[in-house]
N, C-alpha and C positions, 0 to 999 in steps of 0.2 A: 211976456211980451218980447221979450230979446230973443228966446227959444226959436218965437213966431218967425223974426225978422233973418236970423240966420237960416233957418229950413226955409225962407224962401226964396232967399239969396244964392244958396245951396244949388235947389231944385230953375232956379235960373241959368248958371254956369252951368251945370250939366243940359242942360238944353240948349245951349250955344255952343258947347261943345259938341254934342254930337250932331249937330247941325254945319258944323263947318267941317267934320268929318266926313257927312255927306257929301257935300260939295267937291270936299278935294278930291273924293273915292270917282264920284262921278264925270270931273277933268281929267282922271288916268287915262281913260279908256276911247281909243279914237278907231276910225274905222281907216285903213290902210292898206287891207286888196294887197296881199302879199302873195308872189306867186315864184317858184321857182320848179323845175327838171331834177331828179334825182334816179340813180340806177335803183332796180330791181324793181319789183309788184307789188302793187295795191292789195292786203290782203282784207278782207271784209268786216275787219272787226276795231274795237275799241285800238288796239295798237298799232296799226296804219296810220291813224288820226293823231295816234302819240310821236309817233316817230316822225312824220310830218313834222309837229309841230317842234318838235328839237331840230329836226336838218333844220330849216327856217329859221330856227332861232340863230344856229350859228353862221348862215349865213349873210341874214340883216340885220348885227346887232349895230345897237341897244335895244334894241325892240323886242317886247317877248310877244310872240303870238299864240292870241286864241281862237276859238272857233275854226281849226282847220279842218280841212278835208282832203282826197287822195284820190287822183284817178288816175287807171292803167293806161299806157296809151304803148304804141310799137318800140318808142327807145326804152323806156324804163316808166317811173311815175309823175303826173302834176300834181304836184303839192301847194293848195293855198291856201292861206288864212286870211277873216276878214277883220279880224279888228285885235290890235295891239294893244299893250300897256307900253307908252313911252315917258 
């Protein structure tokens, strides 16, 4: 009977636990439309979108940006990402 009463005590805390893990993982993350001008070109692949998102990062810290993107224009590139971890 005690066995019983701790594995379901157990099996409760771990469910509250990762439940409030949820919650907090899901307030990191906000949408913020970050956009800034950087020299050089767009080049079409996964590291355009990398280097984006490190200029960005050190330009508007504390904010780390995800989901960004890159386009070529006459001065150099626009770099924006839309949603932050703050």
């Amino acid at each position: 009977m005690r066995c019983v009463v701790l594995f379901m005590v157990s099996c409760l805390l771990i469910v509250l636990l990762i439940n409030h893990f949820e919650e907090v993982e899901a307030q990191k993350w906000k949408e913020c439309n970050l956009r800034d001008i950087f020299p050089g070109k767009c080049e079409h692949d996964a590291n355009a979108k990398l280097r984006c998102k490190e200029d960005i990062a050190k330009n508007f810290r504390p904010s780390r940006p995800f989901e960004c993107d890159c386009q070529t224009f006459d001065q150099g590139r626009i770099c924006y990402c839309k949603k932050c971890l703050v």
